[in-house]
Residue frames as qw, qx, qy, qz and C-alpha x, y, z in Angstrom:
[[0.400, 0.589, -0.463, -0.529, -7.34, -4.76, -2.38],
 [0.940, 0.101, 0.215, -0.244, -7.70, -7.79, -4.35],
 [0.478, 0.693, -0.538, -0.047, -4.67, -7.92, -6.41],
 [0.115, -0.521, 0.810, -0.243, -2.48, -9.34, -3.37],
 [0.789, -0.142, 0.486, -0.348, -4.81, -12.57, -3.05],
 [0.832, 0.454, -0.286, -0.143, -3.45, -14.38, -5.67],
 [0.537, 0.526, -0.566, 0.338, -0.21, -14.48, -4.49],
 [0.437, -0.414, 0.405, -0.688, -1.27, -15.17, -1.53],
 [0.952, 0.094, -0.143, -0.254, -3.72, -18.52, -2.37],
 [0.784, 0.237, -0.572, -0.054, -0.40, -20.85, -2.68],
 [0.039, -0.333, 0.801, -0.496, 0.58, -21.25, 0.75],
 [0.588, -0.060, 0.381, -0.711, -3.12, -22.33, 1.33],
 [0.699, 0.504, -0.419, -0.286, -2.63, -25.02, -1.32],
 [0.457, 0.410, -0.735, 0.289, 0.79, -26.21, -0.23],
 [0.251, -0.250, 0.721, -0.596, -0.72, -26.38, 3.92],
 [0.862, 0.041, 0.212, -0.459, -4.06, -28.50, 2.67],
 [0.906, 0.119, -0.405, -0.034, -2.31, -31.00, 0.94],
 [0.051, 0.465, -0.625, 0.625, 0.62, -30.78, 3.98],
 [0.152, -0.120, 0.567, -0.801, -1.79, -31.27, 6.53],
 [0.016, -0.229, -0.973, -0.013, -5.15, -32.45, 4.97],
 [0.001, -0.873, -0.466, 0.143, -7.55, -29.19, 6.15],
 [0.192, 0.537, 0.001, 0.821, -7.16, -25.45, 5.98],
 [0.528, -0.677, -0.456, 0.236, -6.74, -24.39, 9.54],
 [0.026, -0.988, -0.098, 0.113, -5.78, -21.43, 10.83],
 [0.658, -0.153, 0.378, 0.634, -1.91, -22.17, 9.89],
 [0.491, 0.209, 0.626, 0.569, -2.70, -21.51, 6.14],
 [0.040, 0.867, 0.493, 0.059, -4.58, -18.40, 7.13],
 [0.522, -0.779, 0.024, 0.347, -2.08, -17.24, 8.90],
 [0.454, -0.266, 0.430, 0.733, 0.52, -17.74, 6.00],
 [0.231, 0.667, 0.668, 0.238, -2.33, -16.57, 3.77],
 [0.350, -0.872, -0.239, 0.244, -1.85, -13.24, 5.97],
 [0.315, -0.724, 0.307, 0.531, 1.39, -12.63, 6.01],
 [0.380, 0.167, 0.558, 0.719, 2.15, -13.20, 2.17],
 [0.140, 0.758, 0.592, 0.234, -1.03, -11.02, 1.57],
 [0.209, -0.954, -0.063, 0.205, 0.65, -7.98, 3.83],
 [0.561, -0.462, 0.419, 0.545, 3.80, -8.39, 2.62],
 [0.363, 0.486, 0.476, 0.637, 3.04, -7.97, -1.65],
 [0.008, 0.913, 0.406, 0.049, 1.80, -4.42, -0.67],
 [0.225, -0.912, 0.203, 0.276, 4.93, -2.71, 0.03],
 [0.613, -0.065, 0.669, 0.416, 6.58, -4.70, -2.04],
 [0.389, 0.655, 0.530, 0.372, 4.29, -3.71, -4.92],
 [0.009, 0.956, 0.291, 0.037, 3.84, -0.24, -4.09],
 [0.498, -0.676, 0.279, 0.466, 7.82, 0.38, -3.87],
 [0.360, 0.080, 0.698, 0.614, 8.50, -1.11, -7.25],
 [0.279, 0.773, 0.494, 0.284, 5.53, 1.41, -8.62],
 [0.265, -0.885, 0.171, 0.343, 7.05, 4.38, -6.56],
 [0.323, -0.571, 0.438, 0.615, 10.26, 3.70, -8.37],
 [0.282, -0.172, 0.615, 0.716, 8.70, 3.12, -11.70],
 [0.308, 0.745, 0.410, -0.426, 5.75, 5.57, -12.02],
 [0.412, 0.669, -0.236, -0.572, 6.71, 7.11, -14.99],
 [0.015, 0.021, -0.922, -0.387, 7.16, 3.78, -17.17],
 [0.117, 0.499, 0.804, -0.303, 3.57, 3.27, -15.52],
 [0.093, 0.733, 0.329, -0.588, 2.45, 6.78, -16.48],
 [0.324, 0.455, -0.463, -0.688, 3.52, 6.80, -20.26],
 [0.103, 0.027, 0.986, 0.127, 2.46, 3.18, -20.25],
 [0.386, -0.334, -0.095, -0.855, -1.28, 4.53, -18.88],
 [0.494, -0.524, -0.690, -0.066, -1.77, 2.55, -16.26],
 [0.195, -0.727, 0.166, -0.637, -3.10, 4.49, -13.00],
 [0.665, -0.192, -0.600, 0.401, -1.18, 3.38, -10.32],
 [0.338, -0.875, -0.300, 0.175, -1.33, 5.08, -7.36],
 [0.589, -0.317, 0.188, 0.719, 2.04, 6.61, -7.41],
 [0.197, 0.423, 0.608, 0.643, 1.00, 7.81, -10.95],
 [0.162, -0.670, -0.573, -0.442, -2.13, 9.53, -9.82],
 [0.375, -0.921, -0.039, -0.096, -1.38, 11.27, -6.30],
 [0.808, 0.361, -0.168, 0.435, 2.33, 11.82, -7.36],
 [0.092, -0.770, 0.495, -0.392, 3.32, 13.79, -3.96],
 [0.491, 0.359, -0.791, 0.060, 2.99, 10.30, -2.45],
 [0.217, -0.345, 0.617, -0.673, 1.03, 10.68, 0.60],
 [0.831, -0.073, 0.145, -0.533, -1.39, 8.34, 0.17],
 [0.748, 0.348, -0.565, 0.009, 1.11, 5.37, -1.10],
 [0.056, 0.504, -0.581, 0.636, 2.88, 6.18, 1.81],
 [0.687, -0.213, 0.432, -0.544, -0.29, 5.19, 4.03],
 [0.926, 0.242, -0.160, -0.242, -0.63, 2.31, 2.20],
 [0.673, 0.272, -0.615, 0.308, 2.94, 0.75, 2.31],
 [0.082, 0.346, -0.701, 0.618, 2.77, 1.91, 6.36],
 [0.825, -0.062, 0.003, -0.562, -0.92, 0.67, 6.70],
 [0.912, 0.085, -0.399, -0.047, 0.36, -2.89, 5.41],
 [0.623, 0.304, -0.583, 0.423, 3.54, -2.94, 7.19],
 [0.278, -0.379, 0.421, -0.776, 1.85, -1.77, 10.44],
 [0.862, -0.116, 0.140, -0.474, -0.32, -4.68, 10.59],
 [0.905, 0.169, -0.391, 0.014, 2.18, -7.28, 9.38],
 [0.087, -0.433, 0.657, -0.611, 3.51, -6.90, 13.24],
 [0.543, -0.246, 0.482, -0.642, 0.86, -8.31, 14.80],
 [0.943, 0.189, -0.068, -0.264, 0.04, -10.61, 12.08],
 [0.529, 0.612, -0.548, 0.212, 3.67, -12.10, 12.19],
 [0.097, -0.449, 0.768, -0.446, 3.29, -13.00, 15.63],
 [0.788, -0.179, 0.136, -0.573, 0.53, -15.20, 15.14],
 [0.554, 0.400, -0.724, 0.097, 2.75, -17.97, 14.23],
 [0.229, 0.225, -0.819, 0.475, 3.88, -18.15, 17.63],
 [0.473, -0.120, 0.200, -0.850, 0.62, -16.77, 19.17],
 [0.814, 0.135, -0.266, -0.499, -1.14, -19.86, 17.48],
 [0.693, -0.464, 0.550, -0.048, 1.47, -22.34, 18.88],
 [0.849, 0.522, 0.022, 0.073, 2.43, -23.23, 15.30],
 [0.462, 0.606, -0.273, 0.587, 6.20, -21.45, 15.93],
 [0.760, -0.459, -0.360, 0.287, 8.32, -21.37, 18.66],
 [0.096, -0.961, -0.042, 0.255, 10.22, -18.70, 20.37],
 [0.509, -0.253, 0.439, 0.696, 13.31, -18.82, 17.71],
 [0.211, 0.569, 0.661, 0.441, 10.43, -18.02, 15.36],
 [0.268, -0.908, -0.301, 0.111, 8.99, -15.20, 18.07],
 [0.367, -0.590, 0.130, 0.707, 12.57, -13.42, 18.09],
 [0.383, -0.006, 0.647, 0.659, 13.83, -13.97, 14.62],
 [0.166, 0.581, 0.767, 0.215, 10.63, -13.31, 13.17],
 [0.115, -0.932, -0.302, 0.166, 9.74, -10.19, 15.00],
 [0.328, -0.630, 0.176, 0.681, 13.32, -8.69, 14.23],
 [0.335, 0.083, 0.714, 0.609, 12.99, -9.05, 10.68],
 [0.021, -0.741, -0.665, -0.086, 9.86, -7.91, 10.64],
 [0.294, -0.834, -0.271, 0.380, 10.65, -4.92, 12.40],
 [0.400, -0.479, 0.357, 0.695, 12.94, -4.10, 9.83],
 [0.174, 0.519, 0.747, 0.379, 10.57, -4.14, 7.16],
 [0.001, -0.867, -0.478, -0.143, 9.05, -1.90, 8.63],
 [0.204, -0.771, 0.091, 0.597, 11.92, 0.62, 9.55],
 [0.491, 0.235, 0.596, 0.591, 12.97, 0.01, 5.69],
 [0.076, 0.762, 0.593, 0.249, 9.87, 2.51, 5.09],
 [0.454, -0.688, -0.295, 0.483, 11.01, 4.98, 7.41],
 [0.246, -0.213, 0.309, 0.894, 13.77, 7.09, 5.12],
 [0.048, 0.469, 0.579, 0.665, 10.48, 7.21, 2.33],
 [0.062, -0.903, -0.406, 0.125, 8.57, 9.01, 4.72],
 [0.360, -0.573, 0.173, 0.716, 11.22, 11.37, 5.15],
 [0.110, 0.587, -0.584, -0.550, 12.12, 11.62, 1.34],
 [0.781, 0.496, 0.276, -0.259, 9.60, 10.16, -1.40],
 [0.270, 0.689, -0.560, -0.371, 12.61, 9.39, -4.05],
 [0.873, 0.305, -0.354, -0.137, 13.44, 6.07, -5.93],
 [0.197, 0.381, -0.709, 0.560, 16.29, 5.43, -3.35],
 [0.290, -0.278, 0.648, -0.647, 14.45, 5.31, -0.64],
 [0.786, 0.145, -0.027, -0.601, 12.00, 3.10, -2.53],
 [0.598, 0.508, -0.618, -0.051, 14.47, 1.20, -2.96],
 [0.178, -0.252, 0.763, -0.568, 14.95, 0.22, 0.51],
 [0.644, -0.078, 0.629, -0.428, 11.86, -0.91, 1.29],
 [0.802, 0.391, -0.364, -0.267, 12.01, -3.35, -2.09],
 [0.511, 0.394, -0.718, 0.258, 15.01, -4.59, -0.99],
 [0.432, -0.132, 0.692, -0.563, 13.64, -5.33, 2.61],
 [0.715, 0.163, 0.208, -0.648, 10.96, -7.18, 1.09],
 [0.731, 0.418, -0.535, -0.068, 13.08, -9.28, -1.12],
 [0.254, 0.354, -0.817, 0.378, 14.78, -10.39, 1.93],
 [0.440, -0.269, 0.518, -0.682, 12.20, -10.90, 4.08],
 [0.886, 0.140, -0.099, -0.430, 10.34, -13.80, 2.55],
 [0.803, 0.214, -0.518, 0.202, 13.57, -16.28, 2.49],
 [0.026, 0.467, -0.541, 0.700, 14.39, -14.99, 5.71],
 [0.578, -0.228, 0.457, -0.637, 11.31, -15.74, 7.50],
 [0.884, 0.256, -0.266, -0.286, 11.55, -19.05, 5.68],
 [0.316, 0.475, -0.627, 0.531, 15.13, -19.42, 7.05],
 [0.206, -0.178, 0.703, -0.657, 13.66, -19.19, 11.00],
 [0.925, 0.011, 0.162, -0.343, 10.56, -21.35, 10.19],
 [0.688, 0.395, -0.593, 0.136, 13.44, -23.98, 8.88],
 [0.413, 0.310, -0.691, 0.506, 15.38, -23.45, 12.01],
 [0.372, -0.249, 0.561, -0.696, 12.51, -23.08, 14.99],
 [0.907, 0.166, -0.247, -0.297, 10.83, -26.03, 12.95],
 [0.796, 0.393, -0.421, 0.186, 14.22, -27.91, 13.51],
 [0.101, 0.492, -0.669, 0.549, 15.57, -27.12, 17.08]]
């Protein structure tokens, strides 16, 4: 989807003037902001599909309103933003305080999702919002500190 590339773009900004080029760094945070707005987004439409749906826009949520395809979608993104989370370290940009930290946080993102499979309800949507709000200052938090040991 295209939406997520916006929000995405400013790390790639902030690492060329940083650094001077766009190397694979700024792809890399390019990556993980780009998986990470998808469950994010697609929680906050889960819990407010009907504002969406008297509003008329067609969000998914809106349009296939048992939920199974959101679903793929918010475990699609968060299934890939394992692997992509480890390039950090993978790339030798991030060390292994980055390689724990990183991956545990991560990994909780993605159990966040876990109750919505179970049970499609605004609660559980709620979870994986609230994972997502934390996760960005978090993984900002252990690049700070594996940047800094």
């Amino acid at each position: 989807s295209l939406g997520p590339i916006p929000g995405a773009l400013p790390p790639i900004g902030r690492w060329t003037a940083a650094t001077g080029s766009i190397d694979s760094g700024a792809w890399i945070l390019f990556a993980i902001l780009y998986l990470w707005q998808h469950p994010h987004f697609f929680a906050i439409a889960w819990m407010c599909k009907d504002d969406y749906e008297k509003a008329g826009f067609k969000m998914l949520p809106v349009i296939e309103p048992d939920g199974a395809r959101t679903m793929r979608q918010i475990f699609w993104h968060l299934s890939l933003m394992i692997p992509v989370s480890l390039l950090p370290f993978i790339s030798g940009m991030m060390g292994n305080v980055y390689l724990a930290g990183g991956t545990i946080i991560t990994l909780g993102y993605f159990c966040s999702a876990i109750p919505m499979l179970r049970h499609k309800s605004k609660a559980n949507a709620s979870i994986i919002l609230k994972a997502s709000v934390f996760y960005l200052p978090l993984l900002l938090v252990i690049i700070i500190i594996d940047k800094g040991i």
